[in-house]
Every structure is written in structure tokens, then in C-alpha cells.
C-alpha positions as CSV (number, residue, x, y, z in Angstrom):
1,X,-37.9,8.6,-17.4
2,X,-40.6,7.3,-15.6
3,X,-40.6,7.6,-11.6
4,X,-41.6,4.2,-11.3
5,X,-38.4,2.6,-13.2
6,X,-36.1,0.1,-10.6
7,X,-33.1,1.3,-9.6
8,X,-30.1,-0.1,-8.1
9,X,-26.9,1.4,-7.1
10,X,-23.2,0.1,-7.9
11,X,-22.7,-1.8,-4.8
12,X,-26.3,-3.5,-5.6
13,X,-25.0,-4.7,-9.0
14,X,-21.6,-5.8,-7.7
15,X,-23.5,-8.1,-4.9
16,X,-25.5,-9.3,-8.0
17,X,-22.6,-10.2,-9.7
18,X,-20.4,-11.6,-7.2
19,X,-16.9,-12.2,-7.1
20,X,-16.7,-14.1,-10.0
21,X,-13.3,-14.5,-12.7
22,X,-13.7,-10.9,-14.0
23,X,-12.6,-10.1,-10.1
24,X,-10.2,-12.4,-10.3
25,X,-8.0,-10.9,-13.0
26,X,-8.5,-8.0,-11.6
27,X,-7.1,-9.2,-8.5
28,X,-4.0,-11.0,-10.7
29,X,-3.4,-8.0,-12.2
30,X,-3.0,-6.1,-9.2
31,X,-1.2,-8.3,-7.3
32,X,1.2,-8.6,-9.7
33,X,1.9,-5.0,-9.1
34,X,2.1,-5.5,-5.5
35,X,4.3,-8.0,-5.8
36,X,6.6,-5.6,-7.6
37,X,6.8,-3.0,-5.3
38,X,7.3,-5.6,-2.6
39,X,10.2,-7.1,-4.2
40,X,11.3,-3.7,-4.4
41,X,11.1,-2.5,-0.9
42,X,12.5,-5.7,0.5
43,X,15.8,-5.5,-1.6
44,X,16.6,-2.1,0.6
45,X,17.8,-4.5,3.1
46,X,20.6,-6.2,1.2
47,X,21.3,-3.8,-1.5
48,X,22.8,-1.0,1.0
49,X,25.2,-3.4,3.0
50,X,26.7,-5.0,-0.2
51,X,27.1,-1.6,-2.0
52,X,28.8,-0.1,1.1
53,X,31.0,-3.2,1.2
54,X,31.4,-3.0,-2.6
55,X,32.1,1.2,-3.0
56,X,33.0,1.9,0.8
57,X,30.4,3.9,1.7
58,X,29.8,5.7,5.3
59,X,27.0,4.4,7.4
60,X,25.6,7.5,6.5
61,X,25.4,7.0,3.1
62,X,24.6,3.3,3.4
63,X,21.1,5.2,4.3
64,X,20.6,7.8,2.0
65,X,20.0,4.5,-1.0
66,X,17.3,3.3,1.4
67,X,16.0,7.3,2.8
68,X,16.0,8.2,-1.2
69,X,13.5,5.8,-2.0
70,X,11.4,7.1,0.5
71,X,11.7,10.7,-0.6
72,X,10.4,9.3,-3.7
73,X,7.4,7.3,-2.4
74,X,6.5,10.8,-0.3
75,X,6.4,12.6,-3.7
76,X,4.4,9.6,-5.7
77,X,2.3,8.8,-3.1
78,X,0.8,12.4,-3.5
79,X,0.9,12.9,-6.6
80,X,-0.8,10.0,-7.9
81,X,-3.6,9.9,-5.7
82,X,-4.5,13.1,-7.3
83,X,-4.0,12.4,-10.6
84,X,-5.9,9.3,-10.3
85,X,-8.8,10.6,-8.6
86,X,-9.0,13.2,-11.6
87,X,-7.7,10.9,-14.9
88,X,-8.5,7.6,-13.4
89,X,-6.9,5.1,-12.0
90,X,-5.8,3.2,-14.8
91,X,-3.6,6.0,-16.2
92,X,-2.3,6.6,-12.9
93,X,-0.9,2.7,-12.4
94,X,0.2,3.2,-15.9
95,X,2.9,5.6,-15.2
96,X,3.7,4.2,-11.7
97,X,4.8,1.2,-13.2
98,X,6.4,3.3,-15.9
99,X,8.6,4.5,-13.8
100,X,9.2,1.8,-11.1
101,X,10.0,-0.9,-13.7
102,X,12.4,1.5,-16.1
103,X,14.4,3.6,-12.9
104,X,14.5,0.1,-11.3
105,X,16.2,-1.2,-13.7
106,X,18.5,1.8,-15.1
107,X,19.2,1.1,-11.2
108,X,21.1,-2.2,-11.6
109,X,23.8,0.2,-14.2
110,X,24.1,2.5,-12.1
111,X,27.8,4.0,-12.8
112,X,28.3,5.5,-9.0
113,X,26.8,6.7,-5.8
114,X,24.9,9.8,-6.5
115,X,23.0,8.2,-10.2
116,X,22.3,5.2,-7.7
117,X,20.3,7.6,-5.2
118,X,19.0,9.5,-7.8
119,X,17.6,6.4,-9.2
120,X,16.3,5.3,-6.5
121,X,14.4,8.2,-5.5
122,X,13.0,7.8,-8.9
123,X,11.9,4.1,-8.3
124,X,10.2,5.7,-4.7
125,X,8.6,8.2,-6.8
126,X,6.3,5.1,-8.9
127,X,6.5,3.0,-5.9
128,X,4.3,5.8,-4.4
129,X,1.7,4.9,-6.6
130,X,0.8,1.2,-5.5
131,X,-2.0,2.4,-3.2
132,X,-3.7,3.1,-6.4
133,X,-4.0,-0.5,-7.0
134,X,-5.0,-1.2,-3.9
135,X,-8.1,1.6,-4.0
136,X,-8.6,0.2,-7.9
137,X,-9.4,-3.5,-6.9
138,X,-11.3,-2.6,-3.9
139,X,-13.9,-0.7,-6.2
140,X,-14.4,-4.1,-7.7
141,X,-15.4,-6.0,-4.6
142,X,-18.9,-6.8,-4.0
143,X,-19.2,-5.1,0.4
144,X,-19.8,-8.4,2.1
145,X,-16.5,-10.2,1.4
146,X,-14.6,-7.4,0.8
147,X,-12.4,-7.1,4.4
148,X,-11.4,-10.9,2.8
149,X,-10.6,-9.9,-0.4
150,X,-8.4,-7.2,0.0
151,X,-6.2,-9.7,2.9
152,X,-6.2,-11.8,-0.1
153,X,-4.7,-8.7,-2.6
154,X,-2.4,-8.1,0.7
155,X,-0.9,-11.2,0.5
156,X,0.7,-10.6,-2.9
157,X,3.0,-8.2,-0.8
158,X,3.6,-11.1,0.8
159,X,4.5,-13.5,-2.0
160,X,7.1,-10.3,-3.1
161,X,8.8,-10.0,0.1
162,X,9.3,-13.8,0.0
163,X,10.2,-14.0,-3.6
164,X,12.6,-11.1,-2.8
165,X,14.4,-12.5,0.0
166,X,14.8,-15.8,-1.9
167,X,16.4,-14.2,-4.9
168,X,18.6,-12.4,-3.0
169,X,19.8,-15.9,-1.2
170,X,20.2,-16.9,-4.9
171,X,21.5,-14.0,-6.5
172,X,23.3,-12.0,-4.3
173,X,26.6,-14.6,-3.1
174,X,26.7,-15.5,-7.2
175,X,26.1,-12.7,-9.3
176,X,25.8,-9.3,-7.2
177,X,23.7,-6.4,-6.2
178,X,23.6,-5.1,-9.5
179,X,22.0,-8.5,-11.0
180,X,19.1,-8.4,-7.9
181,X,18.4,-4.6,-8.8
182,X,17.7,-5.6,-12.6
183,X,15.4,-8.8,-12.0
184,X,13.3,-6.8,-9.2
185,X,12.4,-4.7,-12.0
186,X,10.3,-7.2,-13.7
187,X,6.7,-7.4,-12.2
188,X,6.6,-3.4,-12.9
189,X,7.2,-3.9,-16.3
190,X,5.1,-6.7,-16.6
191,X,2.0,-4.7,-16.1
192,X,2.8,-2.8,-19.1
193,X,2.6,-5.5,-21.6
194,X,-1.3,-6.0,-20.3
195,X,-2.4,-2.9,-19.6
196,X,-4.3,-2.1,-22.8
197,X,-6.9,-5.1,-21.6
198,X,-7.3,-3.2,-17.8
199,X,-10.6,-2.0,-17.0
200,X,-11.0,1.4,-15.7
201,X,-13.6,1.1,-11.6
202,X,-16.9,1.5,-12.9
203,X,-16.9,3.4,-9.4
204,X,-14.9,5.8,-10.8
205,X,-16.7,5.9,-14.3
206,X,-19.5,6.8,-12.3
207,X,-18.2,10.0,-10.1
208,X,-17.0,11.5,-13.5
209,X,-20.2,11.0,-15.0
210,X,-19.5,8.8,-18.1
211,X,-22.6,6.7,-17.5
212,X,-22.0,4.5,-21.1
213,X,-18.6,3.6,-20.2
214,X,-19.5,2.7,-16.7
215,X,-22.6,0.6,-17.5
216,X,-20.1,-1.2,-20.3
217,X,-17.8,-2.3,-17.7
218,X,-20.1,-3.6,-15.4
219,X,-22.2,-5.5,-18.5
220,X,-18.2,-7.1,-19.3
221,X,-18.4,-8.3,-15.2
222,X,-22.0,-9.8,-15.8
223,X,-21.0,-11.9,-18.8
224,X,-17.4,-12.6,-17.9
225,X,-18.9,-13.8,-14.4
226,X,-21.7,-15.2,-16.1
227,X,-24.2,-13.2,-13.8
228,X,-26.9,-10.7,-14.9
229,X,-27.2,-7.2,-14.4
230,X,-30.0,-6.0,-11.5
231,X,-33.1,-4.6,-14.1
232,X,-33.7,-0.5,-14.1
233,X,-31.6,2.3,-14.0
234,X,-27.8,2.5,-12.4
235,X,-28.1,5.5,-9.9
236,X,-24.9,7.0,-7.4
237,X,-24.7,9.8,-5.1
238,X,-21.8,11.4,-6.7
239,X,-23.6,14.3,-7.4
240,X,-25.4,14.7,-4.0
241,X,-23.1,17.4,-3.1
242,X,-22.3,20.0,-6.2
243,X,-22.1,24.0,-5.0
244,X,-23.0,22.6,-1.4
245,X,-26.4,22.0,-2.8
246,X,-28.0,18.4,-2.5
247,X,-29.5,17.3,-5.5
248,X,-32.8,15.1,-5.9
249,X,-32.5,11.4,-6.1
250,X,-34.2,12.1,-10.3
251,X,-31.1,14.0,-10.8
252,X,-28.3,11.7,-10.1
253,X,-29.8,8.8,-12.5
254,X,-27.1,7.6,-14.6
255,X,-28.3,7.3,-17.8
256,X,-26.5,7.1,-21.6
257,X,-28.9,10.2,-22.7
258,X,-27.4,12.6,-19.7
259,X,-23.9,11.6,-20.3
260,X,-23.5,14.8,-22.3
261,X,-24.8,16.9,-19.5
262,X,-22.7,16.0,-16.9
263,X,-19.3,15.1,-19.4
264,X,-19.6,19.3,-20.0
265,X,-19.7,19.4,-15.9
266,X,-17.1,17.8,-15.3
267,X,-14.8,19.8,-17.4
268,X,-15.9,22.7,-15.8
269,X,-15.2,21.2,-12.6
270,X,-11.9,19.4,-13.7
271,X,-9.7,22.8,-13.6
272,X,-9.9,22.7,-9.6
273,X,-10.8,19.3,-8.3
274,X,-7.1,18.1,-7.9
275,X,-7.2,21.0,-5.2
276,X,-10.2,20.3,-3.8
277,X,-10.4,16.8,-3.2
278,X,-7.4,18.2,-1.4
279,X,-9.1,20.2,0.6
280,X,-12.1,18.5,1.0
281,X,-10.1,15.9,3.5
282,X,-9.7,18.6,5.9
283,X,-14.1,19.1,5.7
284,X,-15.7,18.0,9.7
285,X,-17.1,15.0,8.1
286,X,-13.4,13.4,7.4
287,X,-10.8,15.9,9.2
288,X,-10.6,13.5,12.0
289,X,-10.1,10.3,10.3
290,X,-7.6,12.3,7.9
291,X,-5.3,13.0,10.8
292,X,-6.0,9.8,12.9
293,X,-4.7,7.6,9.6
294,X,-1.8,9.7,9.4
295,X,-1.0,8.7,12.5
296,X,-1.5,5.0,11.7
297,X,0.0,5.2,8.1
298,X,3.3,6.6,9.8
299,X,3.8,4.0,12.9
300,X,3.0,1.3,10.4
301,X,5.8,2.5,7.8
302,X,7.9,3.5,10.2
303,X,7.7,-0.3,12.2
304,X,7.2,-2.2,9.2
305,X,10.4,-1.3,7.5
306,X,12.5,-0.7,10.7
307,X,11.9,-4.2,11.2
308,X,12.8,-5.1,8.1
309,X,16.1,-3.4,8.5
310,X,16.2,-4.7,12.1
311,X,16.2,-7.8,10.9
312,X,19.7,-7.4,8.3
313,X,21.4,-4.7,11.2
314,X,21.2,-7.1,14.2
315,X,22.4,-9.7,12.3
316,X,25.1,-7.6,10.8
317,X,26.2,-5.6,13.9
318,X,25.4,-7.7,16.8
319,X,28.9,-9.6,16.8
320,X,30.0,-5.8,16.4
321,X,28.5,-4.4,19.8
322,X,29.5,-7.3,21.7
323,X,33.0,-9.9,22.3
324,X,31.9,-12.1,19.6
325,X,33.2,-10.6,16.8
326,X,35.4,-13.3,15.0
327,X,32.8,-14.4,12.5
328,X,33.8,-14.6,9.3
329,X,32.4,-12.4,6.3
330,X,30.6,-15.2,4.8
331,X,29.2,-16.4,7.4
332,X,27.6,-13.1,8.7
333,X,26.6,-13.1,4.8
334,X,24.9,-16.3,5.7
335,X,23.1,-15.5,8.6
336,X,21.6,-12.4,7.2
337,X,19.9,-14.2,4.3
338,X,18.9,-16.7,6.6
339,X,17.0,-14.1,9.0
340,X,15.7,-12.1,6.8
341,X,14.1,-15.5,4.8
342,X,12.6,-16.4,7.8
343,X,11.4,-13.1,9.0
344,X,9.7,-12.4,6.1
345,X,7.6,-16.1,6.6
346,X,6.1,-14.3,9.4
347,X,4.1,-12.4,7.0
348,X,2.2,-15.2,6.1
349,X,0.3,-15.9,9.6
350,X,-0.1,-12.1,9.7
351,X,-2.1,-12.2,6.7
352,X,-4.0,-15.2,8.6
353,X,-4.8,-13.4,11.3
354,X,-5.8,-11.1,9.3
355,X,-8.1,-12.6,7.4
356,X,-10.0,-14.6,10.2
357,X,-10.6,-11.5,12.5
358,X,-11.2,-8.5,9.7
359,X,-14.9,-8.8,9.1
360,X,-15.0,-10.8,12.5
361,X,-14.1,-8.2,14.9
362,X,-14.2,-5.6,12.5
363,X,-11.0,-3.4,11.3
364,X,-10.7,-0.8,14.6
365,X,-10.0,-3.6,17.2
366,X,-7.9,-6.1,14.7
367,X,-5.6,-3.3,14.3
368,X,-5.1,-2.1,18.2
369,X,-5.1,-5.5,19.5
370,X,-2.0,-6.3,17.0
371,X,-0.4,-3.1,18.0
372,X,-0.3,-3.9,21.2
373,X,1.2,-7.4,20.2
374,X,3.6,-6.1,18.5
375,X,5.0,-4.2,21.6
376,X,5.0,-7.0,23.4
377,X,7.1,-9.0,20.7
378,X,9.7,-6.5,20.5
379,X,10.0,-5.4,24.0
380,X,12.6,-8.2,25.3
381,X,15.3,-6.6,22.2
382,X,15.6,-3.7,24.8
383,X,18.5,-5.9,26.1
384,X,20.5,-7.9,24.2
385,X,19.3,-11.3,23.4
386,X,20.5,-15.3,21.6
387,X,20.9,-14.6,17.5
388,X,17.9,-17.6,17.8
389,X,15.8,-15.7,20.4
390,X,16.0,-12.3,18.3
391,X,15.1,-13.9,15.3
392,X,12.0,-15.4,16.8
393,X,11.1,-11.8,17.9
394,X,11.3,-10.3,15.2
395,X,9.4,-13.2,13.5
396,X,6.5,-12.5,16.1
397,X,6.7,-8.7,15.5
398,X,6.5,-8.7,11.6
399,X,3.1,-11.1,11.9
400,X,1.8,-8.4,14.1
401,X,3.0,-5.2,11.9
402,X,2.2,-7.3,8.9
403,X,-1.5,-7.7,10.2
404,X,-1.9,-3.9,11.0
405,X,-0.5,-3.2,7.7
406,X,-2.7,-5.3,6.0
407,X,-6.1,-4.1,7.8
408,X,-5.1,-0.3,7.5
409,X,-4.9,-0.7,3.8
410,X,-8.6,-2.2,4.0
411,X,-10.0,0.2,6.0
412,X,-8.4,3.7,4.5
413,X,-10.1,3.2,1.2
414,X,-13.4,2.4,2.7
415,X,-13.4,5.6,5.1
416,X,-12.7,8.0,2.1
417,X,-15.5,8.3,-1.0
418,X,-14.8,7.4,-4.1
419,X,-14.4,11.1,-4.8
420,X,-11.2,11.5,-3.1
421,X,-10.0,7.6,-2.2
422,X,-7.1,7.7,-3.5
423,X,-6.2,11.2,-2.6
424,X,-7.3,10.7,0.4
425,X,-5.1,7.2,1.0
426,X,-2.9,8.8,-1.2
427,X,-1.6,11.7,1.1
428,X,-2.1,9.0,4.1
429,X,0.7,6.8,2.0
430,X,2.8,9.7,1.7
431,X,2.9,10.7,5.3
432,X,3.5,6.9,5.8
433,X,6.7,7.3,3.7
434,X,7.9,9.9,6.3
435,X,8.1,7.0,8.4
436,X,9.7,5.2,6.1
437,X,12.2,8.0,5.2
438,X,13.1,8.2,9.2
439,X,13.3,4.3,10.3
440,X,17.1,3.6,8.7
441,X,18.3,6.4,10.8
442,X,17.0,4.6,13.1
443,X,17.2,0.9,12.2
444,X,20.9,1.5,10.9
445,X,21.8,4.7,12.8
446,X,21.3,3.9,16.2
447,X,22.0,-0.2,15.5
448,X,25.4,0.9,14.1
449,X,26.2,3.0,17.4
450,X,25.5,-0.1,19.3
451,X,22.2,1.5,20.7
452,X,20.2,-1.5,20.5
453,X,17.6,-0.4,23.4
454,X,17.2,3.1,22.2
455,X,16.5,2.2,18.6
456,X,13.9,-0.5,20.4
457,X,12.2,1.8,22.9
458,X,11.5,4.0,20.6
459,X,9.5,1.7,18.0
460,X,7.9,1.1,21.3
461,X,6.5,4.0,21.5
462,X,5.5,4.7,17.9
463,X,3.3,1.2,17.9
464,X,1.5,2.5,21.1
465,X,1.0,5.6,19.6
466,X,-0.1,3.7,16.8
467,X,-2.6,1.7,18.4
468,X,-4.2,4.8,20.5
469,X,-5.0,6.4,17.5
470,X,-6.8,3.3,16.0
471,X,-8.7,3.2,19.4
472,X,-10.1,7.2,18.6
473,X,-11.2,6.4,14.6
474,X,-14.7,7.5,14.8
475,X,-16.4,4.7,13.0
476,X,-16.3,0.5,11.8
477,X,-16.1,0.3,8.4
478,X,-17.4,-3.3,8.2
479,X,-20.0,-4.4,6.0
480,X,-20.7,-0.9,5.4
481,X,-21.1,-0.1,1.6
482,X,-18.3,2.4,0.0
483,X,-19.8,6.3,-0.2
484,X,-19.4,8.0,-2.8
485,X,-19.2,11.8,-1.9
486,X,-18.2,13.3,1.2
487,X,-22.0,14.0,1.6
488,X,-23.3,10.0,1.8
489,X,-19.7,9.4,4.1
């Protein structure tokens, strides 16, 4: 192995490459999965009404179905990040759609209350996993375009929350909650009928060492994108840091003839890495952005899907709280549909905005700017206002939470090395899903009490909150090429 050989790292052959039709199945494959878990966290907002009409259910349990899911989604989001950050992240989607797609729809035959929630929390417990996709298809994307890439994979969610609220227009006056549970289900299980054709990240090839399959995957990008390879040797700093030692640059060539070598390494190593990627998030180099996205992660869950409850509640309970209340059922039927269709249209100039200011401005200031926006939207709820005038709000409020979503999804995989990304987002996602697990008592709790400008003041405060702690992340992550260990971060 001569000294002299060329090099060039994985972000050096992806730039070679481009973002060519091999990135773009990538990118239908995991949308496809985003879609699902969409459609399956946008059907929380019609599926606990009609099953408390349908079973008589307190308001209480009305939110366990939606609180159960997110119990699950704190479990999954955990656990997969681990497993795929040590099995990779193919096997880790696997079983997340596994589980999503069958509990989903062993859902829709569910015989009574407690084997709903239990389902439910099952379906949380895959839906946990989609951040796995999310770090998977970044891995793929050459670093100049990627902020613009990933808006693009975000707006799948989009397409789902859409495609959601349109079925349940469809479905739900006609044939029932039980018929909307069953064809959510399907995009999860979709994903299994490809999944033998799904490359594994050559990123991720790479940090375990297997230098033949990693090269293989990037030689099926070159001919499928009908690019060439950069000449030389691959080389990556995943073993930079091993027994807190650095290692010369001779050492981490990736080459077939070592793939032995460091195969027996990794076994050693394999016994304790799902606790120390753990651990290593806590290390000074990444203990401040760990706790800083946690922050982030929760106000966005905790907004995002208040809203999205907001949305159904007001429309349900406003005649409730106030001297209007002779609407009839269907009509009240009517108007929630209606909202919640339009509502979730407001997605699509959030993933605009997105898109034009995330390599513009960079991620820190898109996100804190649309914080602060979102206050603003929602502030004039603290007192009763026009069905027509609430909607609108609400409509302005889910662009801005739908933009912060989408750029905090961009930005926690690039902060975290390929080492622990998905941990690392992982137990971010799962500290989001407290959030998540806390907004219906809110949402419905409160809304039900006809405690409109508590429920209000406090989202308030979680977005400002929110947007301070974007304001303290210590670094841009734009343009900057994804690290590998916690020692190149």
C-alpha cells in the first residue's frame, strides 16, 4: 500500500456521484415509510372522538388511545436507534415496519378498549423507528444539497398527513373508524414487499468496518447514476478514536485485504457499543447539543401534535364552551374534517419555507425565526375567536411548527457522527414523544374543561422555550460534511 496512492473519503465519492436515480429510490423508499407513520399519527385525531362516541368513553380515556401511542414511540424511538447504530439500519426499519404495519392493522379488529390501547402502544413502539429512515437517506446525500434533500424526504410526511386527512373525509362518515385504522396500515407494510432490494449506508458499512460491502454499494450508486467512482483508496475516520487513542491516517484505509482485521474488532467491540454510543452522547464534545435537541425535539412534538389535536377539539368543543351549542352532530362531524383538511395544507408552505431558507440562512436561525412565528400565530386563541379566524390560525401555526419540524430533523443527524446518529437522534425522538405523550392532556384535557387560554398560553411558552434553545446550539451545520466519530465532530 503505497503512501503515494489517492484517496478520497465517502462524502468525496458521493459529490462525485451526485444525486442521481440510485438517490432517488432511496428517497421513494423512504418516503414511503414516512408517509406511513404520517398517516398514522394524523388518524389520532379522528379515531379517539368516534371511538368515544361509538364505546362511550370518558374524556380521559378518549386520551389514553392517543397517550398509548406515544408511550410506544418513547420505547421505539430508543430502542431502534441502538439497534441500528449496532445491526444497521436496514434491519432496524425492517422490524419497525414489522410492527407498525401488522399492530396497525390488528388495530382496526380490535374487540374492546384495553386490546385497542394495547395495540396502539404497539403501533407507537415501530412508529419510534422512522427517524431511522430519516438518518438512513441522509447518509446517501451528497453535503451540498443535502439541507434540500432532506425538506424534500420531509415532505412525504406531508403527503401522509394530507392523504390521511382525506381518507378520513372519505372513510370515516361511510364505513367507520375501524375501516380508517386497517387502510393506514398499508404504506408500513408496503416496505416489506421491497425490502430485500434496500441497500444498507455505505456510511454505516464503513464505521463497522466491512470495507467490500461498503465499496459494493457505492460501485451500485456509480453505475445506477451512471457516474464513476473518485480513483484510490476509500478512507474514513471511524477509527480515529479506538481506546481514546488516535490512530494514523495509514491505519484507517479501507481496504478489501484489512476487512478481516477490523470484522474481528468489531466483534470484540460489539458486546458494549449499544451502551456506549449511549454514553458517548453525554462526552463535552456533544453533551450540550444532546440536551439543547432534547429541548427542541420536545417543544416540536409537543406543538406539533397539540395543534393537530387543537385543530379536531376547538372544532368539537367550541360550540360546547360557549351559547352556540345547537349544532347538529353531523355538522360538527363536518366541520372537523373540514379543519383538519385544511390545516394540514399548511404543511405544504412550511416545507417551502423550509426549503428556500435551510442552506440560505442556515438551520439555527430558520428554526428560531419560525418559533417565534409560531407564537405569534397562536397568541390571538388566548381569547376566543370566529370558527373562520381560528382555523386560519392554526393554519399559520402548523406552517411554522411544520418548518421547525422539518429543519430539526435535518440538522439532528448532521450534529451526531455516524457512530451514534441514530442513537443519538434516536433518544432525541424519544424525549420528543414525551411531548407527544403530554399534549392530549393538554389539547383535549384542558379544551374539554373549556380552558381554551390556558391550554394556549402554555404552547406559548413551550415554542419560546423552544426557540431559546435553538438560539444556544453551539454550531451551523450547513455545508459542513457529516463526521464520523465523536473525535472528527
Amino acid at each position: 500500500m503505497g503512501n503515494g496512492s489517492p484517496m478520497y473519503t465517502l462524502d468525496e465519492a458521493l459529490i462525485a456521484m451526485g444525486f442521481g436515480k440510485f438517490q432517488g429510490l432511496v428517497l421513494a423508499y423512504g418516503g414511503m415509510g414516512w408517509i406511513g407513520e404520517a398517516m398514522e399519527m394524523m388518524l389520532l385525531s379522528f379515531v379517539g372522538p368516534a371511538v368515544q362516541s361509538e364505546w362511550g368513553l370518558s374524556s380521559h380515556e378518549e386520551s389514553l388511545i392517543t397517550s398509548a401511542v406515544f408511550v410506544g414511540m418513547l420505547i421505539g424511538a430508543y430502542s431502534w436507534g441502538i439497534i441500528s447504530d449496532n445491526y444497521g439500519r436496514r434491519k432496524g426499519f425492517f422490524i419497525t415496519a414489522l410492527v407498525t404495519g401488522g399492530a396497525g392493522f390488528l388495530s382496526a379488529i380490535a374487540p374492546n378498549y384495553i386490546s385497542l390501547v394495547i395495540l396502539r402502544c404497539l403501533v407507537g413502539v415501530g412508529l419510534g423507528g422512522g427517524h431511522v429512515l430519516a438518518s438512513w437517506f441522509l447518509e446517501f446525500i451528497p453535503a451540498p444539497n443535502r439541507g434540500i434533500w432532506m425538506v424534500v424526504f420531509q415532505a412525504f410526511w406531508t403527503i401522509g398527513t394530507i392523504l390521511e386527512a382525506s381518507l378520513a373525509w372519505i372513510v370515516m362518515p361511510t364505513m367507520g373508524w375501524r375501516w380508517l385504522l386497517a387502510l393506514s396500515s398499508l404504506p408500513a407494510l408496503v416496505l416489506l414487499l421491497f425490502y430485500h432490494v434496500v441497500p444498507e449506508s455505505p456510511r454505516y458499512l464503513c464505521t463497522k468496518g466491512r470495507t467490500t460491502d461498503a465499496i459494493h454499494v457505492l460501485e451500485k450508486i456509480a453505475k445506477v447514476n451512471r457516474r464513476s467512482l473518485p480513483p484510490g483508496l476509500l478512507v474514513s475516520d471511524h477509527r480515529m478514536e479506538l481506546d481514546g487513542k488516535s490512530i494514523s491516517l495509514e491505519d484507517t484505509h479501507l481496504l478489501s485485504i484489512e476487512s478481516h482485521e477490523t470484522t474481528a474488532l468489531e466483534n470484540i467491540e460489539s458486546d458494549t457499543r449499544g451502551f456506549t454510543s449511549l454514553f458517548m452522547l453525554f462526552s463535552p464534545k456533544l453533551i450540550r447539543s444532546t440536551l439543547l435537541l432534547w429541548v427542541v425535539f420536545f417543544g416540536n412534538a409537543f406543538s406539533y401534535y397539540g395543534l393537530v389535536l387543537l385543530t379536531s377539539e376547538l372544532s368539537n368543543r367550541n360550540s360546547q364552551c360557549t351559547s352556540n351549542s345547537l349544532q347538529s352532530e353531523y355538522s360538527k362531524d363536518a366541520n372537523l374534517y373540514r379543519d383538519v383538511f385544511i390545516t394540514s395544507f399548511g404543511e405544504i408552505p412550511g416545507l417551502l419555507l423550509s426549503a428556500a431558507v435551510v442552506d440560505r440562512v442556515g438551520r439555527k436561525l430558520s428554526m428560531s425565526t419560525m418559533f417565534i412565528l409560531g407564537c405569534i400565530f397562536l397568541l390571538p386563541l388566548v381569547f376566543h375567536q370566529p370558527a373562520g379566524m381560528t382555523t386560519a390560525l392554526l393554519f399559520g401555526a402548523r406552517i411554522c411548527i411544520t418548518g421547525t419540524f422539518t429543519v430539526v430533523y435535518i440538522y439532528a443527524p448532521e450534529i451526531y457522527p455516524t457512530s451514534v446518529r441514530t442513537t443519538g437522534v434516536g433518544v432525541a425522538s424519544a424525549v420528543g414523544r414525551i411531548g407527544g405523550i403530554l399534549c392530549p392532556l393538554v389539547a383535549v384535557g384542558l379544551v374539554h374543561g373549556c380552558h381554551q387560554t390556558t391550554a394556549i398560553l402554555l404552547f406559548e411558552f413551550v415554542l419560546a422555550l423552544s426557540g431559546l434553545a435553538v438560539s444556544l446550539f453551539p454550531f451551523e451545520t450547513k455545508g459542513r460534511e457529516l463526521s464520523d466519530t465523536v473525535g472528527s465532530t
